[in-house]
C-alpha positions in Angstrom: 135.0 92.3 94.9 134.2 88.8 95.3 136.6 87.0 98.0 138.1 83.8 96.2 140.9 81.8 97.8 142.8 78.9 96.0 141.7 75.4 96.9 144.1 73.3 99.6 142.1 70.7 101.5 140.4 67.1 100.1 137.4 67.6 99.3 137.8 70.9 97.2 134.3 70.8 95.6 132.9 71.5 99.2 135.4 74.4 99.7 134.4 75.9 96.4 130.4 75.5 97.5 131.5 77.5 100.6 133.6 80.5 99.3 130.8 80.6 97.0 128.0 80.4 98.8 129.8 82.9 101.2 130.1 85.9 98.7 126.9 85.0 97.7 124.9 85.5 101.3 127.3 88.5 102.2 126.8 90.2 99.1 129.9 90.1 97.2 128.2 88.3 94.5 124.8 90.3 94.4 121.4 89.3 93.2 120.9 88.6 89.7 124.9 88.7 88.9 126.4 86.8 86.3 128.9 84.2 87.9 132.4 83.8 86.2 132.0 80.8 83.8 133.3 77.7 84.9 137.2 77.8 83.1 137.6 81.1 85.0 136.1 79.5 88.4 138.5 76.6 87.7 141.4 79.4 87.6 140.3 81.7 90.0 140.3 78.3 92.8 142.8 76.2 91.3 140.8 73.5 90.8 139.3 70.9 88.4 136.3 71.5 86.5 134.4 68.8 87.6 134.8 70.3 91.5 133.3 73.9 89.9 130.3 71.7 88.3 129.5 69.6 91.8 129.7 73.1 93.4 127.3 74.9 91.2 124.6 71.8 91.3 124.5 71.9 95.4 123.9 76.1 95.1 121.6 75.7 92.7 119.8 72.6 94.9 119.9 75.0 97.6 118.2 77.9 95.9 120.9 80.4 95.8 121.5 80.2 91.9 120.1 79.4 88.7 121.2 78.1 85.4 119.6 80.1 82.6 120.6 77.9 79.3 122.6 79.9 76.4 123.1 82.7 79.2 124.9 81.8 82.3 124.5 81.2 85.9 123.1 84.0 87.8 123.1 84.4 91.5 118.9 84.3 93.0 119.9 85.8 96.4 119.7 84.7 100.1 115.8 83.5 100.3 115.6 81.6 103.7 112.3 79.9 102.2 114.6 77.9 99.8 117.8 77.4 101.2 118.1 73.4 102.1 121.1 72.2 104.2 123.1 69.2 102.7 121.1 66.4 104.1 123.9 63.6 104.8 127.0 64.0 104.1 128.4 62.5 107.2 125.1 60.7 108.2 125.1 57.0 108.2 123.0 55.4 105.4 121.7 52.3 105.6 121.0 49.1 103.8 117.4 50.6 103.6 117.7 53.5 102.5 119.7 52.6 99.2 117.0 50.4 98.6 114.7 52.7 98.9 117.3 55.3 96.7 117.5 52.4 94.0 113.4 52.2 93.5 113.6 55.9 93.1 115.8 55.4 90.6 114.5 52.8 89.0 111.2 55.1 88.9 112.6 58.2 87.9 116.4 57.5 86.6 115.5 55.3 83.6 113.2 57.9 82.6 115.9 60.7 82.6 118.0 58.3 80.9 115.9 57.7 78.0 115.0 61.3 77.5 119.3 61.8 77.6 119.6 59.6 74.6 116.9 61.6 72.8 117.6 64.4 73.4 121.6 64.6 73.9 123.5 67.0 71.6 126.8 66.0 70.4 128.7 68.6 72.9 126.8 66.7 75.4 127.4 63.2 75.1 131.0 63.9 74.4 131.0 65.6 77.9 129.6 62.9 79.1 132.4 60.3 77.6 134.7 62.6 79.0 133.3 61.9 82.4 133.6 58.0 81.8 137.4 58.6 80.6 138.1 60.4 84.1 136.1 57.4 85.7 138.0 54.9 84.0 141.4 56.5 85.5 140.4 56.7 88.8 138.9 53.0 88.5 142.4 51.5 87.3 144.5 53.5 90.2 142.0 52.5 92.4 140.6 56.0 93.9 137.4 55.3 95.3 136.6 58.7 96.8 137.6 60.5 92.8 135.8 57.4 90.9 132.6 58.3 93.2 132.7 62.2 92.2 133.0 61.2 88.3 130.3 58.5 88.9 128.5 61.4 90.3 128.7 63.8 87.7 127.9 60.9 84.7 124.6 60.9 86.5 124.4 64.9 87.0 125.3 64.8 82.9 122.5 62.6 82.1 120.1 64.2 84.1 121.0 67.4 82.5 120.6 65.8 79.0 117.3 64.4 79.5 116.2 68.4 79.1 113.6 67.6 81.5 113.8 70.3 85.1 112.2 68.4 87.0 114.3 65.2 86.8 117.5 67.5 86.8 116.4 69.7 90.1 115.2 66.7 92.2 118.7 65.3 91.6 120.2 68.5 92.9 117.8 68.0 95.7 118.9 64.8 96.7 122.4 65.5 95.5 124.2 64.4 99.3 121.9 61.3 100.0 122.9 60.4 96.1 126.2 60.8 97.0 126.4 58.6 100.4 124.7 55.8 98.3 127.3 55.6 95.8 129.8 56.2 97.8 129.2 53.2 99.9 127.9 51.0 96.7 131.6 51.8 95.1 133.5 51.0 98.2 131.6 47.6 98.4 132.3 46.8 94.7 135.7 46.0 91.8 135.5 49.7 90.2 136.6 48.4 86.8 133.6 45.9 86.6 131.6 48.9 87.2 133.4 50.3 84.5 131.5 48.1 81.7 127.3 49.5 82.9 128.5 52.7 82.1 130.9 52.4 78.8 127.9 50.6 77.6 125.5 53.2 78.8 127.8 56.0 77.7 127.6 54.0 73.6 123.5 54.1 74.0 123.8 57.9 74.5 126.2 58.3 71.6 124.1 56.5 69.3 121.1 57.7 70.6 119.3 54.3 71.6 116.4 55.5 74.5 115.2 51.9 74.8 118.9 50.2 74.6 120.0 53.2 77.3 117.0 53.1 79.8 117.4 48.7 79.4 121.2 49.0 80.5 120.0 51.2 83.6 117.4 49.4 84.6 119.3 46.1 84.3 122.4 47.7 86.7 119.8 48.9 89.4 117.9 45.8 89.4 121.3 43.5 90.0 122.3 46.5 92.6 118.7 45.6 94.5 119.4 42.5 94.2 123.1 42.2 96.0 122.4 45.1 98.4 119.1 43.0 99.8 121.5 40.7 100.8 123.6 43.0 103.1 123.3 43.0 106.7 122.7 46.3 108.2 126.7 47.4 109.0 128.4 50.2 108.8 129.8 51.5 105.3 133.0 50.7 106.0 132.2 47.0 106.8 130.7 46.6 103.8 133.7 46.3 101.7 134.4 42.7 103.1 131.4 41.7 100.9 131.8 40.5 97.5 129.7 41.9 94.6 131.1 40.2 91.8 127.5 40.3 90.0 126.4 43.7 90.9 126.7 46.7 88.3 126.9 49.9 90.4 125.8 52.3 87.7 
């Protein structure tokens, strides 16, 4: 029987990915088992769904699951050949290397986003809206660290919407490295006028406008290149002394 503990520390997603990635490499989940769907994970650790869902993208990054659509999420085993260790959650990132995460982005991002608004079912873009609701309360009480995670999962959502795996598993991959760049982009930056990139981006995916969506994107990552070229290289937490006033942090 799979050994499942409720949830006490901060940051509960990581706890989830390490109960579950430790019944998974002792066996207690086995290969090719069905994992509980994600209302019964949320009971089973106590815990929002949104910390299930950033769990279950890092195993599946890391090769230990895989999402089959219309059937579930099935465990692939302990392969040593696949498994990547988060890459920086507690590393330092630099001015540098969000710039370099932004041209990424702007390369590969707008595409995803386009092919969201294309391709988005109605199920999905509400989810999505959902996300920017749970944004928007974090944002007015002014929770950095929860606004991040949401922020994090609106990209996650788009991604899977685009229907395309490559663009969804290479943001798996880069899922931590992702997550250090906005984290440090939201702490340098008024959360509700970040608030207004993705309200408007979250409208192009309802109405299903590729060229308006991928525009909106490409506009906020440009105008992030833009202020974060004129950091100095500092630590993350020094960067919150800087104003941003005309950066969009999508």
């Amino acid at each position: 029987m799979a050994d499942i503990k409720p949830i006490n520390k901060v940051k509960v997603s990581d706890e989830v990915l390490n109960q579950l990635k430790q019944n998974i490499l002792t066996g207690k989940f086995k290969p090719n088992e069905k994992l509980p769907p994600e209302g019964q994970l949320c009971e089973l650790f106590q815990v929002s769904r949104i910390s299930i869902r950033t769990a279950l993208h890092k195993l599946e990054a890391i090769g230990l699951i895989e999402t089959i659509n219309g059937e579930g999420t099935f465990v692939r085993g302990f392969d040593p050949g696949n498994l990547m260790l988060p890459l920086l959650r507690h590393v330092q990132i630099t001015r540098q290397d969000i710039l370099d995460l932004l041209a990424y982005r702007e390369a590969v991002e707008v595409l995803g986003c386009r092919l969201a608004a294309e391709n988005g079912s109605k199920e999905q873009t509400q989810a999505l809206e959902n996300i920017y609701y749970e944004m928007e309360k974090a944002a007015y009480a002014g929770d950095t660290d929860n606004f991040t995670q949401y922020d994090i999962a609106f990209h996650h959502q788009i991604a899977d919407m685009s229907a395309n795996p490559f663009i969804i598993r290479t943001l798996q991959i880069i899922d931590d490295f992702f997550q250090a760049h906005l984290q440090r982009m939201n702490q340098s930056i008024s959360l509700i006028y970040s608030l207004d990139s993705h309200r408007a981006l979250t409208d192009a995916m309802k109405q299903h406008h590729p060229d308006k969506a991928a525009s909106i994107l490409s506009d906020s990552i440009q105008a992030s290149i833009s202020t974060v070229s004129q950091w100095s290289e500092q630590p993350a937490n020094a960067a919150k002394a800087q104003t941003a006033d005309n950066m969009l942090a999508t």
